[in-house]
PDB file of N, CA, C and O in Angstrom:
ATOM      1  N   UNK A   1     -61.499   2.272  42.045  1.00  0.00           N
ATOM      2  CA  UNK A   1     -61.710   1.438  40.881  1.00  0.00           C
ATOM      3  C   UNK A   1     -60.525   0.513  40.727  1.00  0.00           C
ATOM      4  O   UNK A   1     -59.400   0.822  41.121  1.00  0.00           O
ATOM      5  N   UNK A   2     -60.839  -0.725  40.094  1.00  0.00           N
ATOM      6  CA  UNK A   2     -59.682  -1.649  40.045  1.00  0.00           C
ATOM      7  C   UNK A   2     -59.192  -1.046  38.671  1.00  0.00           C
ATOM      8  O   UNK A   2     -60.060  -0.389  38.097  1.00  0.00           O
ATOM      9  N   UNK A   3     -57.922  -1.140  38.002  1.00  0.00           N
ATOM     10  CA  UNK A   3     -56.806  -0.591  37.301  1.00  0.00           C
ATOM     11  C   UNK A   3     -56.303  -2.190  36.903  1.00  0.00           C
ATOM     12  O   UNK A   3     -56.256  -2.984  37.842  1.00  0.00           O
ATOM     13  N   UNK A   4     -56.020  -2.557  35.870  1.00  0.00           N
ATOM     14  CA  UNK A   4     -55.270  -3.514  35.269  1.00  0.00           C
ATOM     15  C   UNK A   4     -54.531  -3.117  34.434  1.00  0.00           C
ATOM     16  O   UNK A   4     -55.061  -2.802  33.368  1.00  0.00           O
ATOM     17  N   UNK A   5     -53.019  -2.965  34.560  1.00  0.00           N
ATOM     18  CA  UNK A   5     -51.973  -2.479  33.531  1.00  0.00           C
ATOM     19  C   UNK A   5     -51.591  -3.333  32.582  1.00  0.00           C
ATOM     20  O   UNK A   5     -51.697  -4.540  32.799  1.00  0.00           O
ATOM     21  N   UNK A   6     -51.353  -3.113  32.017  1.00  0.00           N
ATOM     22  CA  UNK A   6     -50.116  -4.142  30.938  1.00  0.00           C
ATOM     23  C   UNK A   6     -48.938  -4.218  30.068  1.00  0.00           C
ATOM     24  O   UNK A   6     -49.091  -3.290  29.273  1.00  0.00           O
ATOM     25  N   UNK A   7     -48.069  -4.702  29.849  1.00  0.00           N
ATOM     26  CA  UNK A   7     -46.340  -4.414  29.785  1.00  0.00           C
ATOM     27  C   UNK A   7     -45.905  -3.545  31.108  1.00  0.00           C
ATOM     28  O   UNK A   7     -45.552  -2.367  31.058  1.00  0.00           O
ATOM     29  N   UNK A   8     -45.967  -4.093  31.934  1.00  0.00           N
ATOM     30  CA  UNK A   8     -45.960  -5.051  32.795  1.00  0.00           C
ATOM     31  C   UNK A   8     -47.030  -5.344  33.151  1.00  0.00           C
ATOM     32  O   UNK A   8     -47.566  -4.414  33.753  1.00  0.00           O
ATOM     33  N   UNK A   9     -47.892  -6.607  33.034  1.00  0.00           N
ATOM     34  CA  UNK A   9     -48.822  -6.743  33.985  1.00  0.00           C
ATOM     35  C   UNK A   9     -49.180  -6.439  35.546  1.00  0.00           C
ATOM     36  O   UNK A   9     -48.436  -6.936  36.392  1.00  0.00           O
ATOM     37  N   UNK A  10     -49.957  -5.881  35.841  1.00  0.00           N
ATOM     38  CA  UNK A  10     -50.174  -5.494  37.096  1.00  0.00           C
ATOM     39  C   UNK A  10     -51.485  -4.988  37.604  1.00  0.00           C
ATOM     40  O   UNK A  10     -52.083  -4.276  36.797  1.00  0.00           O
ATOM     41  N   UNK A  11     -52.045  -5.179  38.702  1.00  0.00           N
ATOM     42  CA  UNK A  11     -53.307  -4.441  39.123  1.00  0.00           C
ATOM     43  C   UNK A  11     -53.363  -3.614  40.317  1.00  0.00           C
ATOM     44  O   UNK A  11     -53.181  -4.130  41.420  1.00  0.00           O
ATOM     45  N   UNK A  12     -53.665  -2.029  40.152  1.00  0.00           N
ATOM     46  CA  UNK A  12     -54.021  -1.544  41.454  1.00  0.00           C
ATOM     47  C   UNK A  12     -55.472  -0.778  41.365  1.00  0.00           C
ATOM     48  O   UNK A  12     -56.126  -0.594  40.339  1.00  0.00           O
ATOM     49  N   UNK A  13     -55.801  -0.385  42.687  1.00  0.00           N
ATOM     50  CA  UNK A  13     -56.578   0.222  42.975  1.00  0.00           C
ATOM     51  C   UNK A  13     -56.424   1.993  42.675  1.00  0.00           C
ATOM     52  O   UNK A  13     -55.351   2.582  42.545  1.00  0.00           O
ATOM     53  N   UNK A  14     -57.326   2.402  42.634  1.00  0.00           N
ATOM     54  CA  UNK A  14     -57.574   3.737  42.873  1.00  0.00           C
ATOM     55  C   UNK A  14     -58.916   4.120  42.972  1.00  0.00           C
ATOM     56  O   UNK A  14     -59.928   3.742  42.382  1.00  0.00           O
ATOM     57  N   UNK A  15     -58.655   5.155  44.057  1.00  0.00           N
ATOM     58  CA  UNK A  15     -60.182   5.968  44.455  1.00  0.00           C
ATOM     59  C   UNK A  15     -60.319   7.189  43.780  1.00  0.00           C
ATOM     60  O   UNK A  15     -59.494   7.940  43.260  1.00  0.00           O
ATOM     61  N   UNK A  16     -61.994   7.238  43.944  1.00  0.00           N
ATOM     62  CA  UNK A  16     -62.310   8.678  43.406  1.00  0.00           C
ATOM     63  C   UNK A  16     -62.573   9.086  42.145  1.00  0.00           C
ATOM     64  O   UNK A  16     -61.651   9.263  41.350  1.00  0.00           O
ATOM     65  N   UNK A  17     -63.724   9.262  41.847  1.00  0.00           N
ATOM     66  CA  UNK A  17     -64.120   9.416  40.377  1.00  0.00           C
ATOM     67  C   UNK A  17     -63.174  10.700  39.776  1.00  0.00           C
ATOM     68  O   UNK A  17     -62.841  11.719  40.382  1.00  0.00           O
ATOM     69  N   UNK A  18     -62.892  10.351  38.540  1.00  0.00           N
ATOM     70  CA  UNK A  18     -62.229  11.031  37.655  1.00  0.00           C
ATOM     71  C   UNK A  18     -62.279  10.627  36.108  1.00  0.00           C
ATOM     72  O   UNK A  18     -62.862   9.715  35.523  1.00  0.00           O
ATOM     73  N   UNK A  19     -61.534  11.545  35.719  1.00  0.00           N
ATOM     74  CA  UNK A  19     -61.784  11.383  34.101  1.00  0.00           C
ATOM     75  C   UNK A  19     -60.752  10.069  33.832  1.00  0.00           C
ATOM     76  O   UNK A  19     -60.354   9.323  34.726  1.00  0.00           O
ATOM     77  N   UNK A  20     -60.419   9.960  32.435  1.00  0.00           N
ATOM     78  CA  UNK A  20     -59.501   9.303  31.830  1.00  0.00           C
ATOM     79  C   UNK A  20     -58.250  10.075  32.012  1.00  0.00           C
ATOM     80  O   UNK A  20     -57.361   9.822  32.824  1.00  0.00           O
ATOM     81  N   UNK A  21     -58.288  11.040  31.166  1.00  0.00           N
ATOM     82  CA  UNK A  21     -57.110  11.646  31.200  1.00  0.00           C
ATOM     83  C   UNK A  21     -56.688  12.241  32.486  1.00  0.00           C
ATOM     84  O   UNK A  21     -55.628  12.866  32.506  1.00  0.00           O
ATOM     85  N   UNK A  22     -57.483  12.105  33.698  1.00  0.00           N
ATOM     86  CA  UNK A  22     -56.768  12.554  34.814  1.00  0.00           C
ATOM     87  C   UNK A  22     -56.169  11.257  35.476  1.00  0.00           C
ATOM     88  O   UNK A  22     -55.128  11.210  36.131  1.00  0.00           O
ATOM     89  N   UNK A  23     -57.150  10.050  35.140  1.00  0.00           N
ATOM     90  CA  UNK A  23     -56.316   8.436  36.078  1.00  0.00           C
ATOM     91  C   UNK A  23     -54.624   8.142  35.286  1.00  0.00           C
ATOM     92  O   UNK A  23     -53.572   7.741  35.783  1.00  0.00           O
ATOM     93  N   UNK A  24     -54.999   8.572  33.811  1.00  0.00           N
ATOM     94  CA  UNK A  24     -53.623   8.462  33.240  1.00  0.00           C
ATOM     95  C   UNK A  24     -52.847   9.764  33.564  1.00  0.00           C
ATOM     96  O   UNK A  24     -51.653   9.700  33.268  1.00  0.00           O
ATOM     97  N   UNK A  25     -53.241  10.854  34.072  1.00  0.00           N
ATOM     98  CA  UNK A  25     -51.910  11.823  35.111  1.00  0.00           C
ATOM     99  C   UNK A  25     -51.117  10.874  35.659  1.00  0.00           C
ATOM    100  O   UNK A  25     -50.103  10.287  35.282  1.00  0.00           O
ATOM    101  N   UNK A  26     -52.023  10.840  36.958  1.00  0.00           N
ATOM    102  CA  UNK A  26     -52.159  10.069  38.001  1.00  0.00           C
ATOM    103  C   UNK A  26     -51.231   9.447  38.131  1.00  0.00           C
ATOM    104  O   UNK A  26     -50.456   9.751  39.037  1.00  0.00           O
ATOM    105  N   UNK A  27     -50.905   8.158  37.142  1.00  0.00           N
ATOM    106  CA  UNK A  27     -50.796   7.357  36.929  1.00  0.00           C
ATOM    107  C   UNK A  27     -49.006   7.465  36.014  1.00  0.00           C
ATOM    108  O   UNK A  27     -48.225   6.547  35.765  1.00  0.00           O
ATOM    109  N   UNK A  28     -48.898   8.825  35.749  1.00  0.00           N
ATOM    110  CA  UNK A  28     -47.523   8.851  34.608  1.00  0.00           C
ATOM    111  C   UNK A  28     -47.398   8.634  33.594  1.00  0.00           C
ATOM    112  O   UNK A  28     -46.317   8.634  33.005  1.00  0.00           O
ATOM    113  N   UNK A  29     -49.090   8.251  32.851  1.00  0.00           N
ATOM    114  CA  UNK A  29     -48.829   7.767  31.753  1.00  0.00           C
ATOM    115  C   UNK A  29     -49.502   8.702  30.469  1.00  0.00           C
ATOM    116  O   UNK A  29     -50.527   9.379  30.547  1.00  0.00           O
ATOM    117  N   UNK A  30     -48.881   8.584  29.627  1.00  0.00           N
ATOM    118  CA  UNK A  30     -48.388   9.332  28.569  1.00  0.00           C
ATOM    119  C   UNK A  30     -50.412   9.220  27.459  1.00  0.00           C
ATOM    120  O   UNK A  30     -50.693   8.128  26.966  1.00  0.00           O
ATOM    121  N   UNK A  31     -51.204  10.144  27.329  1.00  0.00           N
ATOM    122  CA  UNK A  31     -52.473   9.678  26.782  1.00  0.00           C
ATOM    123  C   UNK A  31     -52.269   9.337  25.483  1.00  0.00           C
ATOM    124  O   UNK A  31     -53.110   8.480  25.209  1.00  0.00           O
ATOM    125  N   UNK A  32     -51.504   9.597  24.439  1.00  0.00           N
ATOM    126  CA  UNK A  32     -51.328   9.453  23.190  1.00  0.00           C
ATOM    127  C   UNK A  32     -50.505   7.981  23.075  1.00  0.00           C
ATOM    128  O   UNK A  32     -50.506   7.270  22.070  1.00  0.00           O
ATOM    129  N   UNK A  33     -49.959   7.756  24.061  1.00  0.00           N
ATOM    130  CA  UNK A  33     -49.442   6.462  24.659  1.00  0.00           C
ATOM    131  C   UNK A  33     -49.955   5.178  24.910  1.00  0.00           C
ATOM    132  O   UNK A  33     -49.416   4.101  24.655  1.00  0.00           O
ATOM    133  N   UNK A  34     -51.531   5.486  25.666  1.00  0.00           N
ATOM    134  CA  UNK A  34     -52.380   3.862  26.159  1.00  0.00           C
ATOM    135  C   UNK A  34     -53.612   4.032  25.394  1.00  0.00           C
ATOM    136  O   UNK A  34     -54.019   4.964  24.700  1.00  0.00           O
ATOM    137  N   UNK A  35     -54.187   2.687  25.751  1.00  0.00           N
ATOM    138  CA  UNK A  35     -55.708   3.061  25.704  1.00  0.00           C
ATOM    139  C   UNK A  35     -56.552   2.560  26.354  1.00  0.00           C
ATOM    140  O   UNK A  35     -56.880   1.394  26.131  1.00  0.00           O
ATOM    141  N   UNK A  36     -57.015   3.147  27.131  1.00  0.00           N
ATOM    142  CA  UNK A  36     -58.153   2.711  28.489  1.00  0.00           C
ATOM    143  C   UNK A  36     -59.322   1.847  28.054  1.00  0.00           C
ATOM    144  O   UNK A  36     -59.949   2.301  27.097  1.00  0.00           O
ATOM    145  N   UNK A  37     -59.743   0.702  28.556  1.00  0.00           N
ATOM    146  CA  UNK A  37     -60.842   0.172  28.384  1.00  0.00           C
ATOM    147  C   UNK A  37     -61.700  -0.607  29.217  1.00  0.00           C
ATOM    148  O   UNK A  37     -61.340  -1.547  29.926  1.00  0.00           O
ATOM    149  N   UNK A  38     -63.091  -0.068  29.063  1.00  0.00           N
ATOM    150  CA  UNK A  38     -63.775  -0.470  30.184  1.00  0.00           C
ATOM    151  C   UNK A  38     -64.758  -1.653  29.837  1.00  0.00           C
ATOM    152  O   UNK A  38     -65.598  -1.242  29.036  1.00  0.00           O
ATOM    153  N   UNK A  39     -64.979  -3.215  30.219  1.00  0.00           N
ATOM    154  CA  UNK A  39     -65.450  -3.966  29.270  1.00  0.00           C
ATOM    155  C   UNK A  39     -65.043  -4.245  28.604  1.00  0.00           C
ATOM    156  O   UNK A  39     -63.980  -4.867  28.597  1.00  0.00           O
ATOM    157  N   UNK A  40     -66.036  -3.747  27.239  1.00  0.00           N
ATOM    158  CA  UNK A  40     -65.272  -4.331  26.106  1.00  0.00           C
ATOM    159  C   UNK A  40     -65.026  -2.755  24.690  1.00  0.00           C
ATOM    160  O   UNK A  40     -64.681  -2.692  23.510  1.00  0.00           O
ATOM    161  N   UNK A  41     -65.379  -1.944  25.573  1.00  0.00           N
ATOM    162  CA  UNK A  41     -65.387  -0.763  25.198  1.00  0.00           C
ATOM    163  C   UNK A  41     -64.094   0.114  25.259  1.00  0.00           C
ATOM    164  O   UNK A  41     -63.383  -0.042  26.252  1.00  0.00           O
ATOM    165  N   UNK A  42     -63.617   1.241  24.076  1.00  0.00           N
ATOM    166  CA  UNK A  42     -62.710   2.071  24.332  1.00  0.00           C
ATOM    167  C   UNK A  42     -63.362   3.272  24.689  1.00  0.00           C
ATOM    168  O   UNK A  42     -64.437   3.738  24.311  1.00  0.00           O
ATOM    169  N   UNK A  43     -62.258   3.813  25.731  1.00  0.00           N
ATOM    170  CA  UNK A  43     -62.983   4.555  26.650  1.00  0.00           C
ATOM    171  C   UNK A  43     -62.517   6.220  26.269  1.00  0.00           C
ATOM    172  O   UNK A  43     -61.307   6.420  26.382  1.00  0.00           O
ATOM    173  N   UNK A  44     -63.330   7.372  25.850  1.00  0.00           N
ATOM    174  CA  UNK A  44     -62.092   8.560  25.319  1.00  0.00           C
ATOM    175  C   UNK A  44     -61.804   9.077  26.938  1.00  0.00           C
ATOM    176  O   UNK A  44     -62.104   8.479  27.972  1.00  0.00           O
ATOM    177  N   UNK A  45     -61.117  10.393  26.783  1.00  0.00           N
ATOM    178  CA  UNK A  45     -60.090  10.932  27.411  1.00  0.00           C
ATOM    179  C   UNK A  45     -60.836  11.390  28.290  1.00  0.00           C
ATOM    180  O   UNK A  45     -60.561  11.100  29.454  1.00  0.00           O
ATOM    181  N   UNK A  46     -62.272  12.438  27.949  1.00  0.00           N
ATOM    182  CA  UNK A  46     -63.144  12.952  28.592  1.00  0.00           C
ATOM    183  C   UNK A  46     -64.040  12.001  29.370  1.00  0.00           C
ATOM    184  O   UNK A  46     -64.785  12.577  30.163  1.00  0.00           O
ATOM    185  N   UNK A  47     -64.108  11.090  29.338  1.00  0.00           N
ATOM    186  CA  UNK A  47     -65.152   9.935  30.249  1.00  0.00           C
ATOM    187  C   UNK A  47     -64.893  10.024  31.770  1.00  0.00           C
ATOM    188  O   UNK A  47     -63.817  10.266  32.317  1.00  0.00           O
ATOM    189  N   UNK A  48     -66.107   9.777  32.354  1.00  0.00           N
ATOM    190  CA  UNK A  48     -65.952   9.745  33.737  1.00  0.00           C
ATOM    191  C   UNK A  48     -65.508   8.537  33.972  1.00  0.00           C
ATOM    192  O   UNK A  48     -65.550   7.791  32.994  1.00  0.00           O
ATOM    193  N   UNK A  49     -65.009   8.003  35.151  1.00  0.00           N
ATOM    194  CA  UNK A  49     -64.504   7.041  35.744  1.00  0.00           C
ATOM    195  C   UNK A  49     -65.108   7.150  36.999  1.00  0.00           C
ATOM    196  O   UNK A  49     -65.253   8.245  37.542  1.00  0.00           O
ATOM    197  N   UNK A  50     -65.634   5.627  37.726  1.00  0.00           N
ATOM    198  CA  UNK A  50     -66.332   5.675  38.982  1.00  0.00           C
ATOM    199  C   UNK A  50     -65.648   4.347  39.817  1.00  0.00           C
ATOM    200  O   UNK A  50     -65.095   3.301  39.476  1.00  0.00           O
ATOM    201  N   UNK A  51     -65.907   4.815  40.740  1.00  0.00           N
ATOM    202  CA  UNK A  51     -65.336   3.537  41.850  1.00  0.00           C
ATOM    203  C   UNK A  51     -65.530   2.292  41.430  1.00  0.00           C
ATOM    204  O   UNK A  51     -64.748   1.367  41.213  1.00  0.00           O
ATOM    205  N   UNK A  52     -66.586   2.389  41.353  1.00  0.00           N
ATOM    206  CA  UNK A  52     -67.032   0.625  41.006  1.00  0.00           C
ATOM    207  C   UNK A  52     -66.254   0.253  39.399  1.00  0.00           C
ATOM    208  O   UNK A  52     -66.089  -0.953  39.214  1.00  0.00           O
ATOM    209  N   UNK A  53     -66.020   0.715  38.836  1.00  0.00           N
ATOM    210  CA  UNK A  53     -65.265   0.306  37.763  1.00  0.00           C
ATOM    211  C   UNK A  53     -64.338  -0.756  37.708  1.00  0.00           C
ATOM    212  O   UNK A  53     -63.858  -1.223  38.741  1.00  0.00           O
ATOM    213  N   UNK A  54     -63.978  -1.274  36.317  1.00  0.00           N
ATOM    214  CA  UNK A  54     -62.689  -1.978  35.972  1.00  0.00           C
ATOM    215  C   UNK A  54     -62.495  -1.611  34.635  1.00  0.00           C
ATOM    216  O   UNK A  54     -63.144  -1.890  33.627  1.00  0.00           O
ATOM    217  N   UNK A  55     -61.434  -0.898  34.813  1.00  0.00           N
ATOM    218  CA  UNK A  55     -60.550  -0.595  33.164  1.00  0.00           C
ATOM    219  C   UNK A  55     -59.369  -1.427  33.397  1.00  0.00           C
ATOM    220  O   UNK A  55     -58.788  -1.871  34.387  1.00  0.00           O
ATOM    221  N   UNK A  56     -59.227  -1.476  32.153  1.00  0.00           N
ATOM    222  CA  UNK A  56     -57.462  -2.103  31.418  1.00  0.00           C
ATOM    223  C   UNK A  56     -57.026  -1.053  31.074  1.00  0.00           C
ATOM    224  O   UNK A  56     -57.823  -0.203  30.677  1.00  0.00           O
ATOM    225  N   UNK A  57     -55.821  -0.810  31.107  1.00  0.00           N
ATOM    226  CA  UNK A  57     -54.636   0.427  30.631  1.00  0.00           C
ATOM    227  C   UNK A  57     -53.881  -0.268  29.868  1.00  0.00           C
ATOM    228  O   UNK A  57     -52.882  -0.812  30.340  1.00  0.00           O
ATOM    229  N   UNK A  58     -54.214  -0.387  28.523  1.00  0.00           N
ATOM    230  CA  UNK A  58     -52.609  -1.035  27.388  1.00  0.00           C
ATOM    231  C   UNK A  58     -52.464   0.350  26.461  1.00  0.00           C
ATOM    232  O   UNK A  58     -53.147   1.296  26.070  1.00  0.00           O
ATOM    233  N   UNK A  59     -50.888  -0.267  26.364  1.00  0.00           N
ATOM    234  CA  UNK A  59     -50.132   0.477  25.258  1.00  0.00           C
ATOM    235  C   UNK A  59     -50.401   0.133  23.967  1.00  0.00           C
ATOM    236  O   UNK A  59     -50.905  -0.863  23.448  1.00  0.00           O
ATOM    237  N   UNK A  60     -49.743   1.679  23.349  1.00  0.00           N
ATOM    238  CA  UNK A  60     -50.732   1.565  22.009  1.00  0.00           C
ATOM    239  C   UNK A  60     -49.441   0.780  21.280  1.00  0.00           C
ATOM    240  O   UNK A  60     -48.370   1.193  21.723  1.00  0.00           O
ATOM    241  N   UNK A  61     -49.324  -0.170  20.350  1.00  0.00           N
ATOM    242  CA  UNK A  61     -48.453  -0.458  19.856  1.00  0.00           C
ATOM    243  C   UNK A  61     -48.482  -0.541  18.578  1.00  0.00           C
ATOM    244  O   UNK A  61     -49.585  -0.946  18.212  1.00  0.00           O
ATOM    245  N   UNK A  62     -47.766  -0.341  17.720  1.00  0.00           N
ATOM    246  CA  UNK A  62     -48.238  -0.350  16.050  1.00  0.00           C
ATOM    247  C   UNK A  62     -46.565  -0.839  15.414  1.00  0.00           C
ATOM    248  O   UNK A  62     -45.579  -1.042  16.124  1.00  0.00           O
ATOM    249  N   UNK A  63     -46.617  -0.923  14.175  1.00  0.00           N
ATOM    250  CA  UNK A  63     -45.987  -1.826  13.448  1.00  0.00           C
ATOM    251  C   UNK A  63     -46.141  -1.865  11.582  1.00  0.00           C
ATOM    252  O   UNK A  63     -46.695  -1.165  10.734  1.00  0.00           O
ATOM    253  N   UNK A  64     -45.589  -2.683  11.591  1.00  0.00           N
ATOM    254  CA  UNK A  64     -45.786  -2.843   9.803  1.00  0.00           C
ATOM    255  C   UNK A  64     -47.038  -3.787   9.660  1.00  0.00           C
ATOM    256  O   UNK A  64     -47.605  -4.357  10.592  1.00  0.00           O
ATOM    257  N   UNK A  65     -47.407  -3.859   8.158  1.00  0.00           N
ATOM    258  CA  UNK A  65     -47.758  -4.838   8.456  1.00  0.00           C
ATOM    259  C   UNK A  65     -47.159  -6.422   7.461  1.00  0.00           C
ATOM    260  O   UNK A  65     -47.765  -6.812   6.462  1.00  0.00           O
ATOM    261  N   UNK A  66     -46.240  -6.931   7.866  1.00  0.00           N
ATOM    262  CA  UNK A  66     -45.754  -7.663   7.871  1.00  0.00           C
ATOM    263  C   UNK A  66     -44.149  -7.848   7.106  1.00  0.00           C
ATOM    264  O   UNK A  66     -43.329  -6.939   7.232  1.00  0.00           O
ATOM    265  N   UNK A  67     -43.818  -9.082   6.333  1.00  0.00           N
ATOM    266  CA  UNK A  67     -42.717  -8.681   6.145  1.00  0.00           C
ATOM    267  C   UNK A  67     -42.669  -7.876   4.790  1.00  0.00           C
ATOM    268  O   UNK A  67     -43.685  -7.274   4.443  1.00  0.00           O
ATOM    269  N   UNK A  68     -41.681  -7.843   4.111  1.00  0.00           N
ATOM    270  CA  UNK A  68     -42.271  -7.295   2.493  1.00  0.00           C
ATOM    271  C   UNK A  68     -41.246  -8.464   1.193  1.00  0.00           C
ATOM    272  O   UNK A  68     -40.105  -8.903   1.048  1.00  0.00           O
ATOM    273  N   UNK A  69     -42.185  -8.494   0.722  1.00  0.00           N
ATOM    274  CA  UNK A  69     -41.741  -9.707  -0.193  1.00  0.00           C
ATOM    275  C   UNK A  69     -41.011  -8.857  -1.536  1.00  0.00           C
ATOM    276  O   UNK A  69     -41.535  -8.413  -2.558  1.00  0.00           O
ATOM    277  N   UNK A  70     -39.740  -8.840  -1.122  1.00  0.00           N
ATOM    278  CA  UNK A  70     -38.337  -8.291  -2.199  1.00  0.00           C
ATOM    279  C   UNK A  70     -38.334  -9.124  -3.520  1.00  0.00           C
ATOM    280  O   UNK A  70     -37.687  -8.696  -4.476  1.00  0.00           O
ATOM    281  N   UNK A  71     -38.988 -10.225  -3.610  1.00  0.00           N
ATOM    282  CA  UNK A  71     -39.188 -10.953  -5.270  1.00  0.00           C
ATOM    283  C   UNK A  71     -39.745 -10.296  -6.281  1.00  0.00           C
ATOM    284  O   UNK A  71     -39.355 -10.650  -7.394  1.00  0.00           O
ATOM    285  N   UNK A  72     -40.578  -9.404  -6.233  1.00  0.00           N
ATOM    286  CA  UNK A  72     -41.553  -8.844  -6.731  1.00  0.00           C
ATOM    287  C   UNK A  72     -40.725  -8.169  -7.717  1.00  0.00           C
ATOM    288  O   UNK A  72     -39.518  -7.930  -7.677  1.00  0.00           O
ATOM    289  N   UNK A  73     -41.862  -7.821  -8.890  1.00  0.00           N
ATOM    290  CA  UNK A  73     -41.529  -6.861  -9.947  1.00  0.00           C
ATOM    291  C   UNK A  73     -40.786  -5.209  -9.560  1.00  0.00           C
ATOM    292  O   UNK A  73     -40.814  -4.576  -8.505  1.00  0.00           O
ATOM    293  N   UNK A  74     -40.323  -4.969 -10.531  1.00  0.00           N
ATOM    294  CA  UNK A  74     -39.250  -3.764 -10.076  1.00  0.00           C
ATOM    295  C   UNK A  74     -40.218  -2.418  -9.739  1.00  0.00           C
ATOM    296  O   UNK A  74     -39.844  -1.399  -9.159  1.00  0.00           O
ATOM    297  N   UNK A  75     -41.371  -2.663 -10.190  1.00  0.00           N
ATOM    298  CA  UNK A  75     -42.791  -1.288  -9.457  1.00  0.00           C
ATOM    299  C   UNK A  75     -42.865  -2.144  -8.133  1.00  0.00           C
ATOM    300  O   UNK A  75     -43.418  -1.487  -7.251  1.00  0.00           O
ATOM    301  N   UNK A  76     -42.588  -3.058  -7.828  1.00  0.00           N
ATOM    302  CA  UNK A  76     -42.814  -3.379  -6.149  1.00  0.00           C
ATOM    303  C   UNK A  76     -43.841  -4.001  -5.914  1.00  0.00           C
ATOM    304  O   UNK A  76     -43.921  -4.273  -4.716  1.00  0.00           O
ATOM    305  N   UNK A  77     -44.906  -4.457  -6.673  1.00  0.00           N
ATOM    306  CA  UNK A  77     -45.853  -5.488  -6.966  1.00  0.00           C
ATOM    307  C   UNK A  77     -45.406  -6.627  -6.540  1.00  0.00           C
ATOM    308  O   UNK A  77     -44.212  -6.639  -6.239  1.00  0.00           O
ATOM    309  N   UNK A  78     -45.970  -7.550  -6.425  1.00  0.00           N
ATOM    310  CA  UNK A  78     -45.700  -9.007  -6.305  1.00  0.00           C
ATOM    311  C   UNK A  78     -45.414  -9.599  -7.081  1.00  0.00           C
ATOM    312  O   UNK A  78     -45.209 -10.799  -6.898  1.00  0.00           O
TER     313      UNK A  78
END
């Protein structure tokens, strides 16, 4: 199956049907870490994986959400 990584971009191959959570063994990567997707679909841990495939492997990344506006009333309101 073709493999498309990202942070760093990169593409390899791998053979041989397997799960998710075994291509991310495989692979070194951490499951609570990426998230596999096939299409346009997220793919869980238990899914088969087949040759003919193409998944993406991205990291999960999270954040605030945005900045926080310190003007605001002293309850922290706006």
């Amino acid at each position: 199956m073709k493999v498309l990584l990202r942070n760093p971009t990169r593409a390899i191959e791998v053979s041989g049907t397997m799960s998710v959570n075994t291509l991310l063994a495989r692979l070194e990567l951490n499951r609570e870490s990426f998230l596999v997707i096939r299409g346009d679909e997220l793919i869980a841990g238990d899914a088969q994986l087949h040759d003919s495939d193409e998944v993406e492997i991205r990291p999960v990344i999270s954040g605030g959400s945005g900045p926080v506006d310190r003007r605001g009333d002293e309850d922290g309101s706006p």
